[in-house]
N, C-alpha and C positions, 0 to 999 in steps of 0.2 A: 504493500500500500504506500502511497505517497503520504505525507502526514506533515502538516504544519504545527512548529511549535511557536504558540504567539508570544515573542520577546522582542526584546529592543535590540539591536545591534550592541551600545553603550553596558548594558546590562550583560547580553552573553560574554561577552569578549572582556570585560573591566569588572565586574564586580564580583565581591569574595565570597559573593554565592552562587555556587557553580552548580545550581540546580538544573536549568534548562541544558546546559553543556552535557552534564553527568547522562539527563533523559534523554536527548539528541543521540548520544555517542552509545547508551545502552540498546535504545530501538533500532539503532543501525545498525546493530551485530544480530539484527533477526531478519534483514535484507530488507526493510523499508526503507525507501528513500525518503530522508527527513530534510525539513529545512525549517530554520527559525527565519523571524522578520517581520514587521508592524507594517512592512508595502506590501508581503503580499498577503496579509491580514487582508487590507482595503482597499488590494487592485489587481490581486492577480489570484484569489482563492478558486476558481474554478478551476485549475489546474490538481488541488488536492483531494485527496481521498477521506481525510479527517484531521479539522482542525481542533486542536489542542491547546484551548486557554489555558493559562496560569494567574498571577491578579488580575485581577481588573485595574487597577488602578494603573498599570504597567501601561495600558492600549494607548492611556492618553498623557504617557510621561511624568505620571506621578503630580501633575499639578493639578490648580483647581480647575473643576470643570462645569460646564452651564447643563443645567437640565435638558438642552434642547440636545446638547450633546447625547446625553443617554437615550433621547429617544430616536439619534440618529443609528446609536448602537444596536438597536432594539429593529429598527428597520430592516438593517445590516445583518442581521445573524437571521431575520427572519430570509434574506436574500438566502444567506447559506444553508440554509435549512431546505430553502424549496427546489433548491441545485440539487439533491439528495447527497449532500457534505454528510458526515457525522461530526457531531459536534461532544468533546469528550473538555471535563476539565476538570483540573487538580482542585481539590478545596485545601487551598494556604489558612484563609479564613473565613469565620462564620460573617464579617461583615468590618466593613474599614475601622481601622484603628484608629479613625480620628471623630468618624462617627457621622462624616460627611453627606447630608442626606441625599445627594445626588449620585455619588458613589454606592451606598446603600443599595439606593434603587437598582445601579447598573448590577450590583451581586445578584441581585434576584432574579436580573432581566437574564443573566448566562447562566445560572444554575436552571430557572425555567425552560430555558433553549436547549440543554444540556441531553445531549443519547446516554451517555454515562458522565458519573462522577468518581472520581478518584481520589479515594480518602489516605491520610496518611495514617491511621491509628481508629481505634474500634470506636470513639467515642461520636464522632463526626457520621460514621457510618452508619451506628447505631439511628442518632438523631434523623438524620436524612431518609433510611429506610420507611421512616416513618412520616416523614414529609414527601418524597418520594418515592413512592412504591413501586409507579412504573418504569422506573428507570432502572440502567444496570449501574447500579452500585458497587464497588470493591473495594479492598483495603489491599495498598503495596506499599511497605512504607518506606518513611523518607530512606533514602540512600547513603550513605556513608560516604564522605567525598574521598578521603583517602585513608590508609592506614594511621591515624598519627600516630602511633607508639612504632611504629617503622619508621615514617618519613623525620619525625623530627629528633632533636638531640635528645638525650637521657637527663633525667629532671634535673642533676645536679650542674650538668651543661647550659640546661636552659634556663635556670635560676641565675645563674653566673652573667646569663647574658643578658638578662630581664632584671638586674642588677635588686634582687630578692635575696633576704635570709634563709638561710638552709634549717636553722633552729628554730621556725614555727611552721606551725599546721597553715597551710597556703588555697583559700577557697579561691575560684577564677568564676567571674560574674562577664561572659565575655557578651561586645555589642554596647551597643547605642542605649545609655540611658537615657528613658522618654519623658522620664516628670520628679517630680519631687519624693515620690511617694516609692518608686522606685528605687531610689537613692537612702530613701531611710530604713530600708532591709538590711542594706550593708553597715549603717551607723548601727542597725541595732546589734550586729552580729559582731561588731568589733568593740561596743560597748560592751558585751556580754563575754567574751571571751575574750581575755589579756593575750593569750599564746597564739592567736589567730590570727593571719594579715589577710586581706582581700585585693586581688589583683584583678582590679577593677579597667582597662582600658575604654575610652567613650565615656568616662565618668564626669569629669567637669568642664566648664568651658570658662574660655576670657572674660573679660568686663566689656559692657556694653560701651564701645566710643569709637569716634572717625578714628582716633587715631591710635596706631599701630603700636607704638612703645609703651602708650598705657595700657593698652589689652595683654603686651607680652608682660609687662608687673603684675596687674590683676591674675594670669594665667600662674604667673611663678607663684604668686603669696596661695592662692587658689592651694596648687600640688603641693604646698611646704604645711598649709594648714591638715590637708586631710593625709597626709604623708604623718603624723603625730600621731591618728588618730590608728593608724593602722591601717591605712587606704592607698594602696599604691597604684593610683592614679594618674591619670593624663585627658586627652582627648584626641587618640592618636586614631588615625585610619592604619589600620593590621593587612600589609599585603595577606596572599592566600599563602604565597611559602614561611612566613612567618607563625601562621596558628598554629602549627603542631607544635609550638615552643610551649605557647602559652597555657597549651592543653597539659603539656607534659611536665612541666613546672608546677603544677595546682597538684593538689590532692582530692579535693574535692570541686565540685564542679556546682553552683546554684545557680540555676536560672531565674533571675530577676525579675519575670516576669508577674505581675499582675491581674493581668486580663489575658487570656492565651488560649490557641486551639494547640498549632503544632511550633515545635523550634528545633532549629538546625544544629543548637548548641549539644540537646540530646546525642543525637548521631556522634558528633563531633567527640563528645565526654565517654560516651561510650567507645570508641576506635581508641581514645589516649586511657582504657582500662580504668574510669576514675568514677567512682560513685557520683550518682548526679540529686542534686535537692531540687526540687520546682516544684508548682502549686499542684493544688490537689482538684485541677481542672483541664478539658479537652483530652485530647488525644494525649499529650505529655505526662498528664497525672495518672490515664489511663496505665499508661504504656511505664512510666515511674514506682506503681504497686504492684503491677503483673510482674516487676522483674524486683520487687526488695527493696529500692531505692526509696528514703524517706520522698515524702511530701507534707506540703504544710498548708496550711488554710491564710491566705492573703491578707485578710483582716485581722488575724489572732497572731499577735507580737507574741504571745508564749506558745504558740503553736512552730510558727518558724523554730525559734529560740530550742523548742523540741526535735525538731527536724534536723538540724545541724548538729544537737547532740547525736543524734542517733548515727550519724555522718560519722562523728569522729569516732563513735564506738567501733561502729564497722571496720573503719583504717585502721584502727586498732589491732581487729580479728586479722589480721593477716589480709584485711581487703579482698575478702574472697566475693564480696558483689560485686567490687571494680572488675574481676578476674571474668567472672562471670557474665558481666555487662560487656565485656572485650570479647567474647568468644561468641555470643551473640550477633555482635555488629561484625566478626568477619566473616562469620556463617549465614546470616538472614538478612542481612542489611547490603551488601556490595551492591554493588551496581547490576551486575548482572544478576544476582538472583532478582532484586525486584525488576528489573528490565523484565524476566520470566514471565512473571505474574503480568504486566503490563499488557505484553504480547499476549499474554492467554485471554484477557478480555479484548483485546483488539479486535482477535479473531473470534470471539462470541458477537461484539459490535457489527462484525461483518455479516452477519446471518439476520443481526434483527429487523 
């Protein structure tokens, strides 16, 4: 089959999530001719066999967008709908992270246009089964981008070069901090534990000003303040050959998130063997109890507070969930086993 994957040029090629790349290069190894690309999303789809959304918010560059937009979208897919396209898309998530009501809508308009939807995790699956019942539903989940306890240096290499202490328990909060509320997990987890640092990258930013030498002061006093605190800090962009340090330097791995369906840091914690903490929701909290991994409840500060202990007992025990969590992601997670799965509904999509 021919198969379009809808991404930006910008996106496959430059950013350190190599989701569409990983998908692209796994559906090619089962002789589909794949291409990515946002022209021929809107100019040249008659030539595929099934198109394969990813966000939404991807179609229209990630900025804001006008209602009349969504309904041109909604036009648009009715167009590829009645070409007999199949129309298959990943659920990243249950709806924009910013809450954008025109965004919103556009989620609803391609999950309703949708032949299949492609869950990463049982809990989105579950939900939707149940919202959609006609449709072909499946779970392949996220893919493992690469080995990191292969790819990158041995933790005591990569503390050396992430310029970290060797004598504390080292948690990695990796990604874009999005709000305040976010940030006070890791005040609360470095207030509560003395022997903990949090290697938090995407954590702070400059002071608001034109000019430039005052933002690099604000930026410095910023790192020197939460660098006391036990927050090793910055607001750095992590090329992709760099994260297997960061992985591998942590001992334990929290995902900060607050609101959340699926996260990439999972895969990633799991490939670097390191127990992972995150909330006790979506697919991640799903997929966090089915394998041992604490989870905590977002709004109950002694419930994290519970979680993390539970983290450092495990590292404790000889880490045999991190072990466990690594032997998983190199057996179930590659690329090619879910590429498998992928293909196996492809070719059910082709029948119906």
């Amino acid at each position: 089959m021919k198969i379009l994957i809808v991404c930006d040029k910008a996106w496959y090629e430059k950013n350190t999530n190599p989701f569409c790349r990983i998908l692209l290069e796994s559906l090619a190894k089962y002789g589909h001719d794949v291409e990515y690309g946002l022209d021929y999303f809107w100019n040249s789809f008659k030539s595929f066999d099934v198109i394969y959304m990813q966000w939404p918010e991807m179609i229209y560059g990630w900025r804001k967008v006008k209602m009349s937009e969504a309904d041109h979208l909604e036009q648009h897919l009715n167009e590829i709908k009645s070409s007999g396209i199949k129309i298959i898309t990943t659920c990243h998530n249950l709806h924009p992270h910013n809450n954008d009501e025109v965004y919103a809508r556009m989620y609803k308009i391609i999950y309703d246009q949708s032949d299949a939807i492609h869950h990463l995790g049982s809990y989105s699956y579950n939900l939707f089964c149940n919202l959609y019942p006609t449709k072909l539903n499946f779970v392949a989940p996220h893919p493992i981008f690469y080995d990191c306890r292969k790819k990158g240096n041995q933790q005591t290499v990569a503390r050396k070069m992430l310029k970290i202490p060797d004598d504390k328990i080292c948690i990695l909060s990796f990604g874009m901090f999005r709000n305040d509320s976010e940030q006070n997990l890791i005040y609360s987890i470095v207030q509560h534990f003395p022997k903990v640092i949090c290697l938090c990258p995407r954590f702070i930013k400059g002071g608001l000003s034109k000019f430039k030498w005052y933002k690099d002061i604000a930026y410095a006093y910023n790192m020197f303040k939460v660098r006391k605190q036990g927050i090793y800090a910055n607001w750095t962009f992590v090329s992709e050959d760099k994260i297997p340090n960061y992985f591998n330097a942590a001992d334990i791995v929290l995902i900060q998130r607050k609101e959340i369906l699926n996260s990439g840091n999972l895969p990633l914690g799991f490939s670097a063997g390191k127990i992972v903490v995150g909330l006790r929701k979506g697919n991640v909290g799903a997929i966090l109890q089915e394998t041992g991994n604490p989870t905590f409840d977002p709004e109950d500060k002694a419930s994290l507070i519970n979680a993390v202990r539970q983290a450092i007992l495990l590292l404790k025990e000889n880490n045999a969930v991190g072990e466990k969590n690594y032997q998983k992601a190199i057996t179930e997670w590659t690329p090619d086993s879910v590429g498998a799965i992928i293909n196996d509904n492809i070719k059910k999509l082709g029948n119906i």
